[in-house]
C-alpha positions, 0 to 999 in steps of 0.5 A: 091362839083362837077362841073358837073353832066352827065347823061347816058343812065344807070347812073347819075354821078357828077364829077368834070373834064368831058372830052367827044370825039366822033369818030366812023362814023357819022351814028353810032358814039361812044361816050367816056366820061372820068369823073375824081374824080366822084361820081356814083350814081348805088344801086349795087356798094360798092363804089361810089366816084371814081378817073376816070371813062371812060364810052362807049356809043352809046346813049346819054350823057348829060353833065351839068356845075353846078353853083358854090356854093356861100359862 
């Protein structure tokens, strides 16, 4: 159903289009991960399928491909 799950330092989302740029210096970059139809996994939302989400981070990101479902 997803094509990758990111991981931030407060959330775990699956999305299916990840866009992650970095700028900022090198000493303390700024990183922006732009998810388009996510799915967020957080207790406090009503909602957790959203169409875009932009996320804002100085910490790390980790980005996975998920192997594609078999049929």
């Amino acid at each position: 159903m997803f094509r990758y799950a990111v991981e931030t330092e407060r959330r775990f989302y699956l999305a299916n289009d990840v866009k992650v740029t970095v700028t900022g210096e090198a000493s303390r970059p700024v990183i922006e991960v732009e998810l388009t139809d996510a799915w967020v996994w957080d207790m406090y939302r009503k909602t957790r399928f959203i169409p875009r989400v932009r996320v804002l981070t100085f910490k790390d990101v980790n980005v996975e491909e998920l192997p594609p479902l078999e049929l």
